[in-house]
C-alpha positions in Angstrom: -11.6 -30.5 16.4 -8.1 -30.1 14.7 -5.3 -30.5 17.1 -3.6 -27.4 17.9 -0.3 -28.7 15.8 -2.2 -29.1 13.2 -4.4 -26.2 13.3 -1.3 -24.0 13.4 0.4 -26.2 10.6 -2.9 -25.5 8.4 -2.8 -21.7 9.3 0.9 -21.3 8.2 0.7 -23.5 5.1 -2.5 -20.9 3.8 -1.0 -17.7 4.6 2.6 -19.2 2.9 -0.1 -20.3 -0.2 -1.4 -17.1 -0.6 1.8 -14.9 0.0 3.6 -17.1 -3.3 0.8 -15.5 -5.4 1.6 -12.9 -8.0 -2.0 -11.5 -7.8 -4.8 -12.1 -5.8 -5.5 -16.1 -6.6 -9.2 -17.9 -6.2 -10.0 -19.7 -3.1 -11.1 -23.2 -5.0 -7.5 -22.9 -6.7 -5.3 -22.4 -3.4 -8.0 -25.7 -2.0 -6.9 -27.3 -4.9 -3.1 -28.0 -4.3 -4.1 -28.5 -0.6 -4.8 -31.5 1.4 -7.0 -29.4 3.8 -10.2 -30.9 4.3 -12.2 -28.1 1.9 -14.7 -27.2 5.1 -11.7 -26.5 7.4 -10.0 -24.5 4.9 -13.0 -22.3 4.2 -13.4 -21.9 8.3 -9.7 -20.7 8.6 -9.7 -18.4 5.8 -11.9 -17.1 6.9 -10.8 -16.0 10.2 -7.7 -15.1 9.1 -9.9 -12.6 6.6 -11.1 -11.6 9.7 -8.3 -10.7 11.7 -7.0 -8.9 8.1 -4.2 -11.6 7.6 -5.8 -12.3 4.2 -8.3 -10.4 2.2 -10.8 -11.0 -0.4 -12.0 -8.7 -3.5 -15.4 -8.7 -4.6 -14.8 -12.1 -6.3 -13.4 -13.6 -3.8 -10.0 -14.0 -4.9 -7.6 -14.3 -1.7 -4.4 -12.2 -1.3 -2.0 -11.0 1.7 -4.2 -9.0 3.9 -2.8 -6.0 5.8 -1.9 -7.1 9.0 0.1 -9.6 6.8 2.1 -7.1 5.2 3.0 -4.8 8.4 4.3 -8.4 10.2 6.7 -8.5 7.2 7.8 -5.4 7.7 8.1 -5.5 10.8 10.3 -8.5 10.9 12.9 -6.8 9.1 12.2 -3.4 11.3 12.8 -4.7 14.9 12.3 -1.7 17.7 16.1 -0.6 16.8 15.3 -0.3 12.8 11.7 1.2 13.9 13.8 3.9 15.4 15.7 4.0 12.5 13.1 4.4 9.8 11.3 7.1 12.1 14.7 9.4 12.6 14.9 9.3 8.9 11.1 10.0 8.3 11.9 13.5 11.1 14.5 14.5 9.2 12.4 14.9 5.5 9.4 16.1 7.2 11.6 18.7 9.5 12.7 19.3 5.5 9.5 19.2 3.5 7.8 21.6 6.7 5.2 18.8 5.8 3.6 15.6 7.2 5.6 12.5 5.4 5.0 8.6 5.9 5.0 5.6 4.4 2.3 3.5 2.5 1.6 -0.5 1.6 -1.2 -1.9 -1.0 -3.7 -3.8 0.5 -6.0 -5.0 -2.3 -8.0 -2.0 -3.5 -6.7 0.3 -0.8 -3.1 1.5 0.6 -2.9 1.3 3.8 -0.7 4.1 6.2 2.2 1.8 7.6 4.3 4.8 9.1 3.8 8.6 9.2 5.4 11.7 10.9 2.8 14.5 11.3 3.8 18.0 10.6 4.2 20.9 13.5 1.8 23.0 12.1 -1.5 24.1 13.3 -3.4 23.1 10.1 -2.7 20.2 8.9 -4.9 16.9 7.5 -5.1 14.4 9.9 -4.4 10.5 8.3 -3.7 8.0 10.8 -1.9 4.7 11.0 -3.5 2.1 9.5 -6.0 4.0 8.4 -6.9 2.8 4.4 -7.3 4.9 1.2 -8.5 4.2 -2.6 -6.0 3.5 -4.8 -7.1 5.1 -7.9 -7.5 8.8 -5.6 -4.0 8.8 -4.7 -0.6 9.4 -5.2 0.6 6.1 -3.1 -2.2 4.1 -4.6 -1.5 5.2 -8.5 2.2 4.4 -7.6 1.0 0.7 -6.9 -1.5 0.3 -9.7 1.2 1.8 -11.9 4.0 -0.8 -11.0 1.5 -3.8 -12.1 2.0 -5.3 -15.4 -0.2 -4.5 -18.3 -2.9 -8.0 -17.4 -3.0 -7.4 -14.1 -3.5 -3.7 -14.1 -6.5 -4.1 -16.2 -7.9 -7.1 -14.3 -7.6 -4.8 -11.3 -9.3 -1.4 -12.7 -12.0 -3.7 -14.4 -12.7 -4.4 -10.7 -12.8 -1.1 -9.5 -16.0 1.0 -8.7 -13.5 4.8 -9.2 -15.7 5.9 -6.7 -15.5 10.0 -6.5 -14.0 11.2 -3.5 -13.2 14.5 -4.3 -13.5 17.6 -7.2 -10.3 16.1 -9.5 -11.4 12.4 -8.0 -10.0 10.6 -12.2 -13.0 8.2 -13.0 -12.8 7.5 -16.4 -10.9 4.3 -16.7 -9.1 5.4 -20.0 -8.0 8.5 -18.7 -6.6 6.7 -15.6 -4.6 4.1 -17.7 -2.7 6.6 -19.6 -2.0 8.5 -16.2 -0.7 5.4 -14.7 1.6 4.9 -17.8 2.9 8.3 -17.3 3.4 7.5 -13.3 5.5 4.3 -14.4 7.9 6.2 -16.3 8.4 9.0 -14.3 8.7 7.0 -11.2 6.6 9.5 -9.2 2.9 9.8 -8.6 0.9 12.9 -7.6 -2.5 13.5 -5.8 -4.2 16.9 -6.5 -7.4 17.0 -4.7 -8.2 13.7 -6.0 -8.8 11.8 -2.3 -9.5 15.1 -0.4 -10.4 18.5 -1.3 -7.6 21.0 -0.1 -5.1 18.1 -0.1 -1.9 17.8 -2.6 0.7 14.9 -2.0 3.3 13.4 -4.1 4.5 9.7 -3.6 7.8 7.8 -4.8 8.2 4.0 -5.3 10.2 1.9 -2.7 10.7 -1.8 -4.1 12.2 -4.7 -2.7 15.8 -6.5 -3.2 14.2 -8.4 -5.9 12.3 -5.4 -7.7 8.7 -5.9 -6.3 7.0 -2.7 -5.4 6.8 -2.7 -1.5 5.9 0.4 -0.1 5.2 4.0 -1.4 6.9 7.5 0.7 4.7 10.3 0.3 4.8 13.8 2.1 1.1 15.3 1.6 -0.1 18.9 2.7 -2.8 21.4 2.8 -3.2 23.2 -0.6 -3.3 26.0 1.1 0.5 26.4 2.5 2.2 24.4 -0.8 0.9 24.2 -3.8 1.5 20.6 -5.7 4.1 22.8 -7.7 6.2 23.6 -5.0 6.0 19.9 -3.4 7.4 18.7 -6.3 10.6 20.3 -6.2 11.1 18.3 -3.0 11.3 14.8 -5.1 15.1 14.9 -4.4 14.6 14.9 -0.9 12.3 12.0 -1.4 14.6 10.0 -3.4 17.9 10.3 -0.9 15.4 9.8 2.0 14.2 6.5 0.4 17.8 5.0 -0.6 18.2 5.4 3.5 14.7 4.2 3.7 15.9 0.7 1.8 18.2 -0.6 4.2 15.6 -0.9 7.1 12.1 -1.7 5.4 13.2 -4.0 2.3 12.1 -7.4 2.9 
């Protein structure tokens, strides 16, 4: 049995291994610049994939997982911050008349980090923490569309474009030139492509040193906006995110 120093040593030194990663990196590679015993390192990678600290694609390769992600945030959003970020979420969904939140990548999936649900009676329920394909929507586009060139197509060789709903893009070609269009823009939209009856548009938020770190969206029934008339809200979104920055960049 490891001692408990050590144990928590070993923990710390994988999760600070594979949070230095620029992409997902292979499990024999972070074993290889370790001096972890290879069976123990395979034991507490594992339980850290377990307890979503770290996460694996279908290869195998190992990157931050999302519980990871929201303790980063989190540090730099302590209950006063939280407050904060929410206050400033109220006030564009009291704008928008629509539910608005916040999103983080988690390997093929973003993952809802914060949300403010609209007042109405119909709405599309999405909850916290709660994950979604990244090639169906607006937040996950934003992501794939911030990756360089290599890694973009190392990731959408990996992904199955599964169909979700009637405009669901699965045609990898298509998608690319989409995502090239989302990258200069600087805005992504979702028009039925994750749910049926459901438009959203998402803007980047990056960090101090340019990484992209989280997506805002505001999404809503089809129904009561039309994509059209969500997008005229994008300068809403924009101001909302420069207040956003000071609370969630990490």
């Amino acid at each position: 049995m490891d001692n408990k120093p050590n144990a928590v040593s070993r923990v710390v030194e994988i999760v600070t291994q594979s949070a230095k990663q620029e992409q997902p990196i292979s499990l024999p590679d972070l074993i290889f610049h370790s001096e972890i015993p290879k069976p123990t390192y395979h034991r507490l990678v594992q339980q850290l994939d377990d307890d979503a600290f770290l996460s694996s694609d279908h290869r195998g390769n190992i990157y931050p997982g999302a519980e990871l992600k929201r303790i980063a945030l989190n540090i730099n959003s302590n209950s006063e911050r939280k407050t904060y970020l929410q206050a400033i979420l109220h006030g564009l969904s009291r704008r928008i008349e629509e539910t608005c939140g916040i999103a983080i990548p988690d390997g093929n999936d973003m993952v809802y980090y914060e949300r403010i649900q609209t007042n109405w009676p119909l709405k599309i329920i999405l909850p916290l923490g709660m994950k979604s394909p990244i090639w169906a929507t607006a937040s996950g586009k934003l992501f794939l569309s911030s990756l360089t060139k290599s890694q973009r197509e190392k990731l959408l060789n990996q992904l199955p474009l599964t169909r979700y709903a009637k405009n669901t893009q699965t045609n990898k070609i298509a998608l690319e030139v989409e995502l090239k269009k989302i990258r200069h823009r600087q805005f992504s939209v979702d028009n039925e492509e994750f749910i049926d009856g459901l438009v959203a548009v998402a803007i980047p938020i990056f960090s101090s040193n340019g990484k992209f770190l989280a997506s805002l969206f505001c999404h809503c029934p089809k129904t009561r906006k039309s994509l059209d008339e969500l997008l005229t809200f994008l300068p809403d979104l924009e101001r909302t995110r420069d207040q956003l920055q000071h609370h969630i960049d990490v």
